[in-house]
PASE-31943 format. One line per 2 residues: number of its first residue (from 1); their letters; for each residue x, y, z of C-alpha. Coordinates in steps of 0.2 Angstrom, whole numbers. Example, Ala and Ser with C-alpha at 12.3 -4.5 7.8 and 13.67 -1.06 7.14 Angstrom:
BEGIN
1	AS	62 -22 39 ~ 68 -5 36
This chain:
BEGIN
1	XX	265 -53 498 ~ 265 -71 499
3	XX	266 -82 486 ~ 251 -94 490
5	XX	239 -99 477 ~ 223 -91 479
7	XX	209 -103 472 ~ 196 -93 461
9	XX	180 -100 464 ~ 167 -101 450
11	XX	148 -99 456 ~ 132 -107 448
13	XX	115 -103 449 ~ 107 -114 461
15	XX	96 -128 452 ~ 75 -124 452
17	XX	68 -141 442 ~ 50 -133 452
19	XX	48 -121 440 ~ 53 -131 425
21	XX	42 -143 429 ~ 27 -130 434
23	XX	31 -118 419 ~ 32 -134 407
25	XX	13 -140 415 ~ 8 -122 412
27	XX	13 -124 394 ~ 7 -139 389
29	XX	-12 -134 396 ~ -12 -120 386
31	XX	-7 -129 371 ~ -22 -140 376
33	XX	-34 -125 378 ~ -29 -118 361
35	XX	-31 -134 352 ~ -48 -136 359
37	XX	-52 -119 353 ~ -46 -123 336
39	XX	-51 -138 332 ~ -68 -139 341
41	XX	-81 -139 326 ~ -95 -134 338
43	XX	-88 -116 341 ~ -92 -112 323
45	XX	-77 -101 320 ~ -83 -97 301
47	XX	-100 -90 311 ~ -91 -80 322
49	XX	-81 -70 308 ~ -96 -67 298
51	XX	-105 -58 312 ~ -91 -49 320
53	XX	-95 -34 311 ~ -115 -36 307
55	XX	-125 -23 313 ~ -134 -31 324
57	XX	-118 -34 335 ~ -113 -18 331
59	XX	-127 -8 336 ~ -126 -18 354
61	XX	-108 -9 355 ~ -113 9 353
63	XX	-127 4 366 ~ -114 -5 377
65	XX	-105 11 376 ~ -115 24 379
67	XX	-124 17 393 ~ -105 13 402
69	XX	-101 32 398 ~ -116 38 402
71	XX	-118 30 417 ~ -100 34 423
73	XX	-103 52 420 ~ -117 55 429
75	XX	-112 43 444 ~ -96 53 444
77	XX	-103 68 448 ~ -116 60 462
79	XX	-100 53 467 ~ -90 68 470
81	XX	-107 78 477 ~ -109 63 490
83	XX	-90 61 495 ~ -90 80 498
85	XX	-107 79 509 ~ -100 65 517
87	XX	-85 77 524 ~ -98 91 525
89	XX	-98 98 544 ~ -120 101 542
91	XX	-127 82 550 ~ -142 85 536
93	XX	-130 80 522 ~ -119 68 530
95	XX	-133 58 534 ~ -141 59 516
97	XX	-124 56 510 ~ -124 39 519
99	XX	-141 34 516 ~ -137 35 498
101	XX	-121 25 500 ~ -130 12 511
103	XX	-144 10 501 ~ -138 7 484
105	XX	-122 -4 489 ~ -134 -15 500
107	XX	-146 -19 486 ~ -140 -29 473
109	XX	-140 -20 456 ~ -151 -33 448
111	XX	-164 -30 461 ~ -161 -13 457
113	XX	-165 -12 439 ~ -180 -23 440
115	XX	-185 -10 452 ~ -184 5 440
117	XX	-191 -5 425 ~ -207 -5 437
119	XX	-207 16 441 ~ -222 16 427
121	XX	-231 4 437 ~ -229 12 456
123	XX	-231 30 450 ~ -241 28 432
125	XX	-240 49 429 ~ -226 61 437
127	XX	-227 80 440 ~ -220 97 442
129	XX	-224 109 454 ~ -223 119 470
131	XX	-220 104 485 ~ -237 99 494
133	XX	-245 113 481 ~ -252 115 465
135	XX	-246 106 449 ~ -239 116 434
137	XX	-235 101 423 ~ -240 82 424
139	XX	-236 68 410 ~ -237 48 409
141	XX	-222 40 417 ~ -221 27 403
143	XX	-219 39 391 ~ -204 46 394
145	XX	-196 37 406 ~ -192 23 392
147	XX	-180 6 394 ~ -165 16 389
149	XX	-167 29 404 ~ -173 15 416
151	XX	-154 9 412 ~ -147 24 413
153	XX	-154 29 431 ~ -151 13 440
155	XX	-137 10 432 ~ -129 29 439
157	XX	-136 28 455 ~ -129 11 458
159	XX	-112 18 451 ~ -111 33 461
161	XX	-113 25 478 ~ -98 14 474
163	XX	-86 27 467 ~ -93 41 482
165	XX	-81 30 493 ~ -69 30 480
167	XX	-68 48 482 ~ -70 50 499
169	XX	-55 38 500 ~ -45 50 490
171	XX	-51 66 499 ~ -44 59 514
173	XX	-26 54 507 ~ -24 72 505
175	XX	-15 78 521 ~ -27 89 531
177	XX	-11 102 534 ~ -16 106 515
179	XX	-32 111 522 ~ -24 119 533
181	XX	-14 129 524 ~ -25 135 508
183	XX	-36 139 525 ~ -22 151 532
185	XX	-20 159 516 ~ -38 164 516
187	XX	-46 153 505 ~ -65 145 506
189	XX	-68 128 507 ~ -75 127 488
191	XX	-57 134 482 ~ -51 123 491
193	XX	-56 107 486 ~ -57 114 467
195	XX	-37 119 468 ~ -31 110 481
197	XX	-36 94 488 ~ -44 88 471
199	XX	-31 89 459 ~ -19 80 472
201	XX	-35 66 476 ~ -32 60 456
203	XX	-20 50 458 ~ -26 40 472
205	XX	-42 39 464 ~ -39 32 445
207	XX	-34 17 447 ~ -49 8 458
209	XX	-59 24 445 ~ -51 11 430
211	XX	-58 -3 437 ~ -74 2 440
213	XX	-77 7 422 ~ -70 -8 416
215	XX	-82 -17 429 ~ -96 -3 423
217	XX	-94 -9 403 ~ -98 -27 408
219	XX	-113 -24 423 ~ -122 -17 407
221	XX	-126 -35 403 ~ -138 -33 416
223	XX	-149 -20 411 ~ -159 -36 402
225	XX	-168 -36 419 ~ -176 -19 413
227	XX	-176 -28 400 ~ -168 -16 387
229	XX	-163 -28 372 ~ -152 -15 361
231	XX	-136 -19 373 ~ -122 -30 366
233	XX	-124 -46 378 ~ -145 -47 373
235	XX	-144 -44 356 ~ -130 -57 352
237	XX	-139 -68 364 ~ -155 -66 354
239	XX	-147 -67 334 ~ -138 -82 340
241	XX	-157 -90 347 ~ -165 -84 329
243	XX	-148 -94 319 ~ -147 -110 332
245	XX	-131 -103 333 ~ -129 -93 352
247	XX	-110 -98 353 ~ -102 -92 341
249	XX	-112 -74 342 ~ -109 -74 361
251	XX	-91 -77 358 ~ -90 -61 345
253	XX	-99 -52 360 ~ -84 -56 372
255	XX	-71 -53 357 ~ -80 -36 358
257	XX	-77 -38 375 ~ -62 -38 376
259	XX	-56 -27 364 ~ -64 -13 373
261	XX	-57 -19 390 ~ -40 -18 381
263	XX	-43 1 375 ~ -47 6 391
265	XX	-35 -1 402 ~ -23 8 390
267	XX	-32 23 393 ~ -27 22 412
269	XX	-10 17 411 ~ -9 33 402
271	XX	-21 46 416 ~ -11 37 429
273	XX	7 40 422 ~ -1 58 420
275	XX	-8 62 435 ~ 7 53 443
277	XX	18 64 438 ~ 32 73 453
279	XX	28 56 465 ~ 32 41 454
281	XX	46 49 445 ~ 60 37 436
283	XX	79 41 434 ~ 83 44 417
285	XX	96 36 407 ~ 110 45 410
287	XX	108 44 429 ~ 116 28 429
289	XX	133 34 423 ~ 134 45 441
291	XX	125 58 450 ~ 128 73 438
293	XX	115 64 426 ~ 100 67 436
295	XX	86 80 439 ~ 90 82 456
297	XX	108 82 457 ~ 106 97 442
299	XX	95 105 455 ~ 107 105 469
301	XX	122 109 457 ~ 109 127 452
303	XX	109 130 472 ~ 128 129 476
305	XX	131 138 460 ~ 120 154 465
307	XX	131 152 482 ~ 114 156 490
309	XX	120 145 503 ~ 138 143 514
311	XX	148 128 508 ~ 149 121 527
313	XX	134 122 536 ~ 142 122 552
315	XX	150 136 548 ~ 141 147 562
317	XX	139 134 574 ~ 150 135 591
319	X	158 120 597
């Protein structure tokens, strides 16, 4: 060995005063935000924390909520009937299928309520019976077909054309050799989709599904076109006309808000870490230490143990 001094060199991170300065920028218009919030007489924080819980604002979230429930549930099922018409080999239900999907995505949902709150007006009395025949049962429109369902209806239809390609997207993720396959094995195309195809589209499909219920909770400010005043947006509106005081009740509103948007985006983490489950799978802790740690590596050391396999594959392979 030689005897020449070997000189150690000793790195440091490279200097970045860009993000310094564009985090310290960052920080200091927050702080500015928050003081405004805080200090800003006029957004009558006092007002806001007595009617946080009132039962006016209340009542507007149980409405918020069952109208977004309700109307995910039934646009769901549209949904997954449309998606599956839309991959249906009969041109009758294809074409149906993307009628509905092009009408209701072209038309705004706005449009689209105002439409339904008017159904009494185009058709003042509806009725049961044999098509182009007699009448068996006939009642006023107005009747039953009140606010809450007008919402309801436009609100699903709207929903479901959306999420139908949603579906479809997800149907198509699947690889058609799984079609294939179940096929081969002598199973109908409704097992199928049921067994096969559908439980495997969940996991491409929850995530933008997340997002349009979060969308859905906020879209039922809408239904003020109808209008239906029981949903959170119209009654905090309307309380805070009645006080002089619409800020500070439209800001409980959006504290509600956000609360509810917090809940549910916990909700999907959750369904997509469970439906994820044997394709975004994370090494364990004790993988790190070396190979033997890991589910796969205890997999392959099962095989070699049951000696199911020769230890050289080349064993039977002639130069």
């Amino acid at each position: 060995m030689s005897n020449e001094k070997i000189d150690l060199i000793h790195p440091r991170p490279v200097p970045r005063p860009g993000r310094w300065v564009s985090a310290a920028v960052v920080a200091v218009i927050a702080a500015m935000v928050i003081n405004s919030l805080l200090t800003n007489p006029n957004f009558q924080w006092p007002v806001v924390w007595d009617w946080l819980f009132s039962n006016t604002i209340m009542t507007g979230v149980a409405y918020t909520l069952l109208l977004t429930v309700m109307a995910m549930a039934i646009g769901t099922v549209l949904a997954i009937t449309m998606a599956i018409m839309r991959q249906s080999p009969n041109p009758i239900l294809r074409g149906v299928s993307w009628f509905y999907i092009w009408f209701f995505r072209g038309t705004p949902i706005y449009t689209q309520l105002i439409f339904w709150s008017l159904l009494p007006t185009l058709y003042p009395q509806l009725s049961l019976g044999i098509p182009f025949g007699p009448e068996f049962v006939k009642f006023t429109t107005a009747e039953y077909f009140t606010p809450f369902w007008m919402a309801i209806v436009g609100l699903s239809l709207n929903e479901g054309a959306y999420l139908a390609e949603i579906i479809r997207s997800g149907l198509n993720a699947v690889d058609k050799g799984q079609w294939e396959a179940a096929t081969a094995l002598g199973m109908n195309r409704g097992k199928i989709l049921r067994r096969i195809v559908l439980p495997q589209t969940m996991r491409v499909i929850i995530p933008p599904i997340g997002n349009e219920t979060i969308s859905m909770l906020k879209t039922t400010s809408l239904v003020a076109a109808i209008p239906f005043t029981l949903e959170l947006t119209w009654a905090a509106r309307d309380k805070g006309i009645q006080l002089f005081a619409p800020v500070p009740l439209l800001i409980a509103a959006a504290i509600w808000y956000l609360v509810i948007t917090s809940i549910l985006m916990i909700g999907q983490m959750y369904l997509e870490r469970y439906f994820g489950k044997g394709f975004n799978q994370t090494p364990d802790k004790k993988s790190k230490k070396g190979a033997k740690g890991s589910k796969a590596a205890s997999r392959q050391q099962a095989i070699k143990d049951a000696q199911t396999t020769p230890d050289d594959p080349f064993l039977d392979v002639t130069p």
